[in-house]
N, C-alpha and C positions, 0 to 999 in steps of 0.2 A: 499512471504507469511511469515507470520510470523512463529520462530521455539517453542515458547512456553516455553523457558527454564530460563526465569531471574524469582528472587522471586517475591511474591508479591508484593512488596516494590518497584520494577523497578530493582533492584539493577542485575548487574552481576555474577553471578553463576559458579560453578566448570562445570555445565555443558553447559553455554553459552561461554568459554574461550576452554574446550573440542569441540563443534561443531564447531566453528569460525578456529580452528588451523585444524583441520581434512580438511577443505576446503584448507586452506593456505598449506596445505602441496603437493596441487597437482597446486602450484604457475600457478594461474591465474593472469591475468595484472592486475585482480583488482578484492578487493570483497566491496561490499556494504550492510553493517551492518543493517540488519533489521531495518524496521520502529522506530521511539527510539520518543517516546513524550516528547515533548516542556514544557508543564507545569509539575507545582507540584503538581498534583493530584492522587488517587488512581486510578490505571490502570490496578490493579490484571499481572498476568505472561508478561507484556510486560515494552520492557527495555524503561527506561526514562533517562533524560539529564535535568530537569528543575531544579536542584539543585545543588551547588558544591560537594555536597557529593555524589554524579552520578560519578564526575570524576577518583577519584581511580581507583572503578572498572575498567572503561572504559579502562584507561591507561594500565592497565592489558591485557585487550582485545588485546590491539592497540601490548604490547609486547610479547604476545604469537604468534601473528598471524606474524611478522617483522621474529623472531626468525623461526618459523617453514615452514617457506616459503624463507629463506636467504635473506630476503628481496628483495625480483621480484616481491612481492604483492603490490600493493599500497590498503590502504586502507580509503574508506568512510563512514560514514555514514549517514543515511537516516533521515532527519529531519519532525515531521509530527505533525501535529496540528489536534483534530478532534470534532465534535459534539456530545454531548447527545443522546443516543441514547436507548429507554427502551427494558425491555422485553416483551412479547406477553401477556396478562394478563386475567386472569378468568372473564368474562364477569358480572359476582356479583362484584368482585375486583376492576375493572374499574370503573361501576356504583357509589358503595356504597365508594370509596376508592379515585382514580385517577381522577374521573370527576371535573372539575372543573363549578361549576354552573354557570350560565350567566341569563342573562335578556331575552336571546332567548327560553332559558328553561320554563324559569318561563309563558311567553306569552304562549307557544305552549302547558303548560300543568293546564293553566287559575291555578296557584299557587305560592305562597311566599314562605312557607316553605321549609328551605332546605331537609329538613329530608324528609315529606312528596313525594318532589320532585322524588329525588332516591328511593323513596318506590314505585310511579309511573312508572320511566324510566324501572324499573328490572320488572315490571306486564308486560310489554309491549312485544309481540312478535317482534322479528327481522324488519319488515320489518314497523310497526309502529317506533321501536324504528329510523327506518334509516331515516324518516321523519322528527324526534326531534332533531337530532344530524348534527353539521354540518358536512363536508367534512373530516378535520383535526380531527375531533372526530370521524368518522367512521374508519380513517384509523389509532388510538392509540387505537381503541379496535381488530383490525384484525390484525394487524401487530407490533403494541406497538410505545408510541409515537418518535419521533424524529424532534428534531432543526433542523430548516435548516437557511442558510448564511441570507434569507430574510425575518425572522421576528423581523423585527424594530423595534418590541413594546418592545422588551426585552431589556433590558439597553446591558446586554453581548452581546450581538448578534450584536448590533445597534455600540456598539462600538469596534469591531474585528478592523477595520482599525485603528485603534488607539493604541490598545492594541498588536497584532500581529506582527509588523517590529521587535519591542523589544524582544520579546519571543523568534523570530527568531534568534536576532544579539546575544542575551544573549545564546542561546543554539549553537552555533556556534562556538564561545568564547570559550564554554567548550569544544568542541570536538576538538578544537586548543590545548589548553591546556592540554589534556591528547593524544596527539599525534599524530591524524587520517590525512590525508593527505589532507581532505574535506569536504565536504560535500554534501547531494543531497538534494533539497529542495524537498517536496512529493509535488508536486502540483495535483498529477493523482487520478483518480477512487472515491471513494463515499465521501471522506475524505475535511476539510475546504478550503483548499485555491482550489481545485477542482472544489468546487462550487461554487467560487466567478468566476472561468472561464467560469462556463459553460453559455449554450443561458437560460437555464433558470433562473438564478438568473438576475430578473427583481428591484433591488435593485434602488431606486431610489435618492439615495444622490450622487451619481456620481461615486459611486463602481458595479458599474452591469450596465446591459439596452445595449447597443451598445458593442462591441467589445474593444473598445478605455476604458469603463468603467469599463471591467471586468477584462484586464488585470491591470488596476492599482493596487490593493493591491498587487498580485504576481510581480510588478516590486517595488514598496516602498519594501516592506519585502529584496527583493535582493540588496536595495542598504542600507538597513540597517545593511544587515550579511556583506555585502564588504564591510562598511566602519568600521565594527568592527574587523574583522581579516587581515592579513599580505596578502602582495599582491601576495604572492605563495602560500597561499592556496588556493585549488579549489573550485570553488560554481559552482556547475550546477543546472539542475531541470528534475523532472521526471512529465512529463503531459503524457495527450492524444490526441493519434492523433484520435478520433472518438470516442464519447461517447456510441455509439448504443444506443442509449433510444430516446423515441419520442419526439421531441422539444428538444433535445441536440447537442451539440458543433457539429459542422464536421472535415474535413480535412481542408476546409476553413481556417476555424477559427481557428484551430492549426496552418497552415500558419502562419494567421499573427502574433499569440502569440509566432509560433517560431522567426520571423523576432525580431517583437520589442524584444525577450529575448536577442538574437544575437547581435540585434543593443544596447542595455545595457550592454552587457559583461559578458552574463553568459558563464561560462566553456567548456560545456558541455549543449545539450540536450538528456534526454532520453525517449525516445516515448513505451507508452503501449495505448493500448483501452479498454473499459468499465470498468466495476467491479463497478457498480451503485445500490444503493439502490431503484432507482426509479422502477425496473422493475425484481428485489428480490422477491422471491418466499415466500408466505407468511410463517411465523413461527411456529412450534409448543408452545401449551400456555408454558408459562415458559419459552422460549430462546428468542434471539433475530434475527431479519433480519441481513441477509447476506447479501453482495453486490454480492456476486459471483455464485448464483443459478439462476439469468434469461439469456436470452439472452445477455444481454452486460457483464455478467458473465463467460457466457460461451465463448465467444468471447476474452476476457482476459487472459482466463486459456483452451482451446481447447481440448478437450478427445479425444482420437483415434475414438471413438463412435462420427461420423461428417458424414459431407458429401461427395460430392465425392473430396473435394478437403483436405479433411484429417486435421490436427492440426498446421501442417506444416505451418512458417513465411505466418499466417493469417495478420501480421500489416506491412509484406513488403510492399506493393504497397504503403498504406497511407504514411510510411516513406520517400519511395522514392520521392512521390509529395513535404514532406514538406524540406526534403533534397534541391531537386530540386530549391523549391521557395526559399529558404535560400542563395544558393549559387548565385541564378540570381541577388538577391538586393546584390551579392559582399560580403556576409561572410563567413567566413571559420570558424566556431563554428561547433565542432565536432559531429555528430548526433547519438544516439544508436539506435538500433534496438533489440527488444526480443518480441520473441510470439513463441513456438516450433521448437526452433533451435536445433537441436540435432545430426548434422552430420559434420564433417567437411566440406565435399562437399559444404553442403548447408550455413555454414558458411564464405566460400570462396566467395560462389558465390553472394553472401549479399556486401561482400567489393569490389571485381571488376566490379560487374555493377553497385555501384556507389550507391546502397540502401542505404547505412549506412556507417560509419567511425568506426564504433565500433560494435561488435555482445555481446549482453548480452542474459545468459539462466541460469534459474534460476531449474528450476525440471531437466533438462539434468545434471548440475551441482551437483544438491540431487544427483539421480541416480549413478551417479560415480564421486566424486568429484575430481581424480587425471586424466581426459579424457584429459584437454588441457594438461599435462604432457608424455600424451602416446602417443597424436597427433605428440607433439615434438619431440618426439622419435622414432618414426615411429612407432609405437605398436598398430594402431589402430584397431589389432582385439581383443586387450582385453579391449578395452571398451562398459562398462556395457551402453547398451542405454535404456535410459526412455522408459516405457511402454504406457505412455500419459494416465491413467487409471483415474489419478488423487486422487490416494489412500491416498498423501500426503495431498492434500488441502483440501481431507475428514476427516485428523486428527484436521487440523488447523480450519475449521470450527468448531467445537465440544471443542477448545482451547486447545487439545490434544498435547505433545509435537509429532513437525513432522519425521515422519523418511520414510522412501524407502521399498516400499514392495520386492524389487529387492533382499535387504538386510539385513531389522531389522531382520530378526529369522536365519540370515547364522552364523555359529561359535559360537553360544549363551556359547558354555561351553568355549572359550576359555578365558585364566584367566587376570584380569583386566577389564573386558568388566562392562560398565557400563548397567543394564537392569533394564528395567522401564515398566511392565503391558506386559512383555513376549517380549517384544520390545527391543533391544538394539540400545542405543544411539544417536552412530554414524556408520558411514561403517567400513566394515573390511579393515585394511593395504592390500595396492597393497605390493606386491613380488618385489621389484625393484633390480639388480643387477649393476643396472650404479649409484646408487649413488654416489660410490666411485667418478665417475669420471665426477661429476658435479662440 
């Protein structure tokens, strides 16, 4: 999730360099730097990379986090590219504002005038108006509108494959350059290159339709960041292994995208599932859809509040199949696994039967960001375990900077603490006594 703390600007902040090291200090093998946008556009509180003057900061990032971890961290970060996406909008707003008129309008309401038009559409009760409206217009006045990878008509849209590899190699470049050890391409959940994987983009210039068609943009993109950075830096990708939405990708289809990414040379695969706008709970007016409130939402992010089989390594099995199919056609491309990993037990038992090469946890990690340090140490009864309530992803919904219910309001007075709407920060310092003799 995202933690909500770069300025408006994208830029890096005292307190995205303070959360980043608070993690690094309980040296993980590895942390992966929040979602960071590819282009130069406004993107309000989230960090961006599309411009050289991104880098400083960044490099700041990259030496805070080297420093406060003695360097055991390696670190990446997440490369993402995403669509247009509006907010929910007042039904007079939409009509008299957002609507864009057509000749289907004008037929179905025997009228030329634009004015007149929307003076008719907004007389209309609902279930007339759903007769006048097509599909795509019913669902930007319910939910607010949103691009998707397959509308061709739009010049940007029609030319991503073109535009895209570059955006890639060029933000990639910069995360060379101010330090980070790699990078992860976002390929996963409701986001661009996502969609161009999944079964529903029906794209038909040879970028969608078939399997073969959809992985092409996500393999050009990859061989445009490797052929623009040094050949020890890492490129992996984060996809999914199961879209849960109706008419999306399966484990299948992750297969074969894990194989071809394997058989191209990515780093690293990292497998999540859902977190899809298709199947997003509609919005209240004035915000926007979430990916993360349907079923394949819930499915990505897992509450205690489940079923009987609880929150607990829900994307193990898919991993293991795509593990499995990876390693049959003879690659050894390292696979992650994350979905409510929260125990060492259950972390252990992910790498010996062979699910995964790598365990990533991303709210276990909120929760107590120094836990792989106390595992180390044998100390694991003092690690703080995630409640899986999901209190965090309720802040990051709302754009909220995110913090741990476990911990934002513990030691509020003690001095230095950064507090932000009764919330502080980041977690309180672990007590450690063996620093010395690390």
């Amino acid at each position: 999730m995202v933690p909500w703390r770069a300025s408006e600007d994208g830029l890096v902040t005292a307190r995205v360099l303070d959360w980043y090291e608070r993690f690094a200090r309980g040296r993980p093998g590895a942390i992966v730097v929040e979602a960071t946008g590819i282009r130069d556009v406004p993107s309000g509180p989230l960090l961006r990379i599309g411009h050289e003057r991104f880098v400083p900061g960044l490099s700041q990032l990259v030496e805070r986090v080297r420093e406060a971890s003695d360097g055991h961290t390696r670190l990446f970060i997440q490369l993402i590219d995403f669509l247009s996406i509006r907010r929910r909008p007042t039904r007079e707003k939409f009509l008299t504002q957002f609507l864009t008129i057509t000749d289907a309008h004008r037929a179905a309401l025997s009228c030329c005038d634009e004015g007149e038009i929307r003076a008719r559409l907004l007389a209309l009760d609902d279930v007339a108006l759903r007769q006048v409206l097509s599909e795509r217009e019913c669902e930007a006045l319910d939910h607010g509108a949103r691009e998707r990878v397959t509308d061709l008509h739009a010049p940007a849209i029609r030319d991503l494959p073109q535009v895209l590899p570059g955006l890639f190699a060029d933000a990639a470049l910069r995360a060379q350059q101010a330090g980070f050890d790699g990078v992860e391409l976002h390929y996963a959940h409701a986001y661009t290159m996502a969609s161009f994987l999944s079964a529903r983009n029906d794209r038909d210039d040879g970028y969608g339709g078939t399997v073969q068609g959809r992985v092409r943009l996500p393999l050009e993109v990859f061989r445009a960041v490797r052929a623009r950075v040094n050949g020890s830096f890492v490129v992996g990708a984060r996809f999914l292994s199961d879209e849960i939405i109706a008419s999306g990708s399966s484990v299948s289809d992750a297969s074969f995208f894990a194989a071809s990414f394997a058989r191209e040379g990515f780093d690293f695969l990292s497998l999540s599932r859902g977190g899809k706008f298709e199947d997003a709970k509609q919005p209240k007016v004035g915000t926007a859809a979430y990916p993360y409130t349907g079923e394949s939402g819930w499915e990505c992010m897992p509450t205690i509040f489940a079923d009987s089989r609880g929150p607990f390594s829900r994307n193990a099995d898919a991993a293991a199949q795509i593990r499995a199919h990876v390693r049959g056609l003879g690659f050894a491309t390292p696979v992650v696994v994350a979905g409510g990993i929260a125990s060492l037990a259950q972390a252990e038992a992910l790498l010996e039967n062979g699910t995964a090469d790598v365990v990533a946890a991303a709210r276990q990690s909120l929760a107590d960001p120094d836990w792989f340090l106390k595992l180390q140490r044998g100390r694991g009864e003092d690690v703080r375990r995630c409640a899986f309530t999901n209190y965090c992803e309720g802040l990051d919904q709302m754009h909220k900077p995110v913090t741990c219910k476990l911990w934002d309001r513990v030691e509020l007075d003690a001095p230095g603490i950064d507090i932000h709407d009764g919330r502080r920060m980041t977690a309180p310092a672990w007590p450690r006594k063996e620093d010395s003799d690390v």
